[in-house]
C-alpha positions in Angstrom: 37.9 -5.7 -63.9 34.8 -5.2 -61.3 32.3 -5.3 -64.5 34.0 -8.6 -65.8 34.1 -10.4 -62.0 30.3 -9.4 -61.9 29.7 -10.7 -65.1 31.3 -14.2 -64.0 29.9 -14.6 -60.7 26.8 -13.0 -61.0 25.0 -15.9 -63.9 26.4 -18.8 -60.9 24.7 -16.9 -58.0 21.3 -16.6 -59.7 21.5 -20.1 -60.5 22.1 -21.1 -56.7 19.4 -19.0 -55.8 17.0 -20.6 -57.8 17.5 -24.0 -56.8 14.7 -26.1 -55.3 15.2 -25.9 -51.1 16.2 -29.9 -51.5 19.1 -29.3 -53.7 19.9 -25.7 -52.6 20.5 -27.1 -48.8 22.3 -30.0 -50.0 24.8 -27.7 -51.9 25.2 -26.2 -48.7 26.2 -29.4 -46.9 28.3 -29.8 -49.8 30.5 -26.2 -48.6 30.2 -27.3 -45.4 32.2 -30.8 -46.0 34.6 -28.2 -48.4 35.1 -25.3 -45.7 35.1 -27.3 -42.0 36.4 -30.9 -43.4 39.3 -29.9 -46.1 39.8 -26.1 -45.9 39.4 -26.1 -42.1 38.2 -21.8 -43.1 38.8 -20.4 -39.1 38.3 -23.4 -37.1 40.8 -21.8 -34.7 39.7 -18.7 -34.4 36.2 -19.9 -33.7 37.4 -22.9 -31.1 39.8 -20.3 -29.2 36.5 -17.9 -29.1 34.6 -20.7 -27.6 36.7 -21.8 -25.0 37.2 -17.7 -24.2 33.8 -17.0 -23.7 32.6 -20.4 -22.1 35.2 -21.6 -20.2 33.0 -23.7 -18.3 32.3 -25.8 -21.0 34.0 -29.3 -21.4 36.3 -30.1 -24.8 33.2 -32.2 -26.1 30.9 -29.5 -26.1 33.1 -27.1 -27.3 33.8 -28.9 -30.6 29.7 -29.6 -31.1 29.3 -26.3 -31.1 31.8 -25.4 -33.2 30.6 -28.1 -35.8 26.7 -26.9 -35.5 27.9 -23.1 -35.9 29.7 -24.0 -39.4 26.5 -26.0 -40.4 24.9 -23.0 -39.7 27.5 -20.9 -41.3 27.0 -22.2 -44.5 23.0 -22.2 -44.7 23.2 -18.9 -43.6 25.4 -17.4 -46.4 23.7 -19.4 -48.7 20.6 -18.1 -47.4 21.8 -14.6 -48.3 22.2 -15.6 -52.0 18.7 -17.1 -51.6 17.5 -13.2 -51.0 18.1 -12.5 -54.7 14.9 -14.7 -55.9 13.0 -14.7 -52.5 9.1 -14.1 -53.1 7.5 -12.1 -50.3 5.4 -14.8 -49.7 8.3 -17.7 -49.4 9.8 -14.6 -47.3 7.4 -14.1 -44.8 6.7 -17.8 -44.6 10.3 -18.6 -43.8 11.0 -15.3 -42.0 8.1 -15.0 -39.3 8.1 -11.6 -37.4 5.3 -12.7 -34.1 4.8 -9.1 -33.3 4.8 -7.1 -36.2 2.2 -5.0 -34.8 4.4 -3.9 -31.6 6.7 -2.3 -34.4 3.5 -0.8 -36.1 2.4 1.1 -33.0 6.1 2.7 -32.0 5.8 4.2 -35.6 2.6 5.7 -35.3 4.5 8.4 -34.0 8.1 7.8 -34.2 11.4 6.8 -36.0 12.5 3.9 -34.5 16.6 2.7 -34.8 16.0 -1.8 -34.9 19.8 -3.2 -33.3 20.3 -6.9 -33.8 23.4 -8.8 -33.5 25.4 -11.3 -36.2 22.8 -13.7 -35.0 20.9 -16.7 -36.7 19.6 -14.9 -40.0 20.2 -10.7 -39.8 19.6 -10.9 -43.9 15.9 -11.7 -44.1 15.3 -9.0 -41.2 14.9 -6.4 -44.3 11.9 -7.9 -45.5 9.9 -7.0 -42.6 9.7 -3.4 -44.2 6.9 -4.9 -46.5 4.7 -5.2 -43.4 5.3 -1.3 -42.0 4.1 1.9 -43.1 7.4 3.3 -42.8 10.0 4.3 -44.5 13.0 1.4 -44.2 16.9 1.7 -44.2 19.3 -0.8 -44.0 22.4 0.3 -42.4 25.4 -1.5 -44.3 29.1 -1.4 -45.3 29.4 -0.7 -48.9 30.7 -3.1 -51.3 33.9 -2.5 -53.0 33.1 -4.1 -57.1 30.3 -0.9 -57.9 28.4 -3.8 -59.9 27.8 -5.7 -56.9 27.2 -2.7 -54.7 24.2 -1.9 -57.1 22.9 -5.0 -57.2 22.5 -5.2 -53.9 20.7 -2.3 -53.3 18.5 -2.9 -56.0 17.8 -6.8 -54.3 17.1 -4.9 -51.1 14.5 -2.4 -53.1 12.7 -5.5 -54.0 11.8 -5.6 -49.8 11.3 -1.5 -49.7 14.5 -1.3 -48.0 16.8 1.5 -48.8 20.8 0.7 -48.0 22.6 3.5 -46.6 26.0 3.9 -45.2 26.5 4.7 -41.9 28.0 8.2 -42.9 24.7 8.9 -44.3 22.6 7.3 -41.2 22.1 10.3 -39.1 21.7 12.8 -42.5 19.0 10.8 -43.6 17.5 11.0 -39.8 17.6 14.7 -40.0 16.3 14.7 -43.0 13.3 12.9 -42.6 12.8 15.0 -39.5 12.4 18.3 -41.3 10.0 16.6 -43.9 7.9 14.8 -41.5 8.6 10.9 -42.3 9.2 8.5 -40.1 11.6 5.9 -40.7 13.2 2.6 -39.6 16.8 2.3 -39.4 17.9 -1.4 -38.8 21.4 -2.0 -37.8 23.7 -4.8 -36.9 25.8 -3.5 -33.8 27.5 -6.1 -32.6 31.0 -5.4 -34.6 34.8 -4.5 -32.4 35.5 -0.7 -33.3 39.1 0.0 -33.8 40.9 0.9 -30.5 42.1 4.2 -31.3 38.1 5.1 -31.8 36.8 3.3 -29.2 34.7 5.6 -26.6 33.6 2.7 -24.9 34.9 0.0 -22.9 32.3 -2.7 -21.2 31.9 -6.7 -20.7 30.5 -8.4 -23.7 30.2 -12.3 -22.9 32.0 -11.6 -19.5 35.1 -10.3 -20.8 35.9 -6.6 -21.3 36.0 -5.1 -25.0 35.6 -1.5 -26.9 31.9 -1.5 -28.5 30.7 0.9 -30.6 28.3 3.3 -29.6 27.0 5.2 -32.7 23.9 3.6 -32.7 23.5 5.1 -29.1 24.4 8.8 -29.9 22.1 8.7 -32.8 19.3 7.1 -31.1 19.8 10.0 -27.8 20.3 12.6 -29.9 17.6 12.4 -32.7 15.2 11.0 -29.9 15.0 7.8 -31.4 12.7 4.9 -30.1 14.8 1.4 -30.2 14.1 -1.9 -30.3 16.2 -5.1 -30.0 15.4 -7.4 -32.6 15.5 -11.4 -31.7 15.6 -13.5 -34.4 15.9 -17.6 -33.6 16.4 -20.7 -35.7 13.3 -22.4 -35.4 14.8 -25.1 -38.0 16.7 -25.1 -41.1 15.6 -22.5 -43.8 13.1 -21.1 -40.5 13.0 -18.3 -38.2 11.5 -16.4 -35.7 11.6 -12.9 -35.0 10.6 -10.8 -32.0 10.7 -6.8 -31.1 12.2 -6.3 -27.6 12.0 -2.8 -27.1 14.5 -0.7 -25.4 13.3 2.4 -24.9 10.9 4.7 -26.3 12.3 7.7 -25.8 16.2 7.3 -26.9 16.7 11.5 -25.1 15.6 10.0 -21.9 18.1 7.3 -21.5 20.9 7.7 -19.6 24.5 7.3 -20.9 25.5 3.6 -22.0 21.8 2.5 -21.4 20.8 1.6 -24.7 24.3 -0.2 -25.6 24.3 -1.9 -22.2 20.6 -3.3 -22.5 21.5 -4.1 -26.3 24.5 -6.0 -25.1 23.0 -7.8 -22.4 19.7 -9.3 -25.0 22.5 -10.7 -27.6 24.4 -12.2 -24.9 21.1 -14.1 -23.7 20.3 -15.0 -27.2 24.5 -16.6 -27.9 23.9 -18.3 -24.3 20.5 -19.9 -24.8 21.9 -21.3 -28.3 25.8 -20.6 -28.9 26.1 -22.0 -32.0 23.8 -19.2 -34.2 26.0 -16.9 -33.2 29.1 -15.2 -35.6 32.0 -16.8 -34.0 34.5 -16.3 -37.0 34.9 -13.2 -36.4 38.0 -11.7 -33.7 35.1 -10.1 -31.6 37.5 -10.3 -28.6 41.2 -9.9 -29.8 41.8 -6.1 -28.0 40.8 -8.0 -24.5 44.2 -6.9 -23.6 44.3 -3.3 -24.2 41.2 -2.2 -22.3 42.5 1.4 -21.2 43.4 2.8 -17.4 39.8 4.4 -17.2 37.8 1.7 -18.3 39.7 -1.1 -16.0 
């Protein structure tokens, strides 16, 4: 069954990836009249996580956002389809790291773990690995259809990014350690752990929430440097990317540092342009079980 759904939906996905950038954004205002017009895919989940996190905001404001963050959706996830035929040129045309040699210097002489958010475009990020010396790793969830899981990783290859899962993240650290390569680890951090794992309770868009910290143990305990990746819409089918970095020296932070600062640069980005930002998902639906010791 996985080899036959691959079979069907693979031929249609090449095709919309493929398409002139005319047509190929026009199909995407096409799924946008589809999911926010006649479907109405999460409107309420994404207008009751606006109104949560920006309660200062009138009803007007609130629904523009809402509209301009399903516009957005839809480029976006068509943009990820766009990855399977994406020269490296058209890449790094459309996908413009400004300070690519920032990155270049922390890996003269170390690994360094890249956090971004489920802002703007965190798809494209993976080409940047053309541009480095390093080794790259994607950090990502692994697909159940096998035929799609390969695929994938063999799209990402095109970009000399390796996808690992985060079981294998901190193996693959270790590894390189003992055989002398320095790597780049990009991850997305931004997800709600399950409440029974959380280790960590903090405010995230002024309302309390478990976070994960992996990416924080990792980075202290392999002496990782870290870097917060920005990446704006500069317009449709364009972005921007920046290295903030966080520390250096991941063994000399203190405790919560590096998620705290992380937290605090994505909240900045959501603020300065809320409708980039990931809203479908339930980032705050445990608000109401933060435990005795984190209160």
């Amino acid at each position: 069954m996985q080899l036959l759904v691959f079979i069907l939906v693979y031929p249609a996905l090449w095709l919309v990836s493929i398409l002139p950038y005319r047509i190929f954004y026009l199909l995407s205002d096409f799924f946008f009249v589809l999911i926010y017009h006649v479907i109405g895919y999460r409107k309420k989940v994404v207008y009751q996580n606006l109104k949560l996190v920006f309660p200062e905001k009138s009803e007007e404001e609130i629904l523009g956002i809402r509209k301009d963050f399903f516009k957005h959706m839809c480029d976006m996830f068509l943009e990820m389809v766009k990855t399977m035929s994406l020269s490296k040129s058209e890449v790094k045309k459309r996908f413009n790291v400004v300070n690519i040699e920032k990155l270049i210097e922390i890996e003269k002489t170390k690994s360094t773990l890249i956090l971004l958010p489920h802002y703007a475009n965190w798809e494209w990020p993976v080409s940047m690995n053309n541009y480095v010396n390093s080794k790259g790793y994607a950090v990502y969830q692994k697909i159940g259809n096998d035929y799609f899981d390969k695929w994938i990783k063999r799209v990402r290859a095109r970009w000399n990014t390796t996808l690992i899962s985060q079981n294998e993240t901190v193996k693959t650290v270790v590894r390189n350690k003992q055989n002398g390569i320095i790597g780049t680890f990009g991850m997305v951090s931004d997800q709600s752990p399950q409440v029974h794992r959380a280790k960590y309770w903090t405010e995230f868009m002024g309302i309390k929430v478990p976070v994960f910290v992996g990416a924080e143990t990792m980075a202290r305990k392999m002496d990782l440097a870290v870097v917060f990746l920005k990446v704006t819409k500069v317009k449709r089918g364009f972005y921007n990317a920046e290295f903030i970095p966080i520390t250096t020296s991941g063994s000399q932070t203190a405790k919560n540092e590096i998620t705290d600062t992380f937290l605090r640069l994505t909240e900045q980005q959501i603020r300065e342009k809320p409708a980039y930002y990931l809203w479908t998902h339930k980032r705050w639906k445990h608000r109401d079980k933060v435990p005795e010791a984190f209160k």
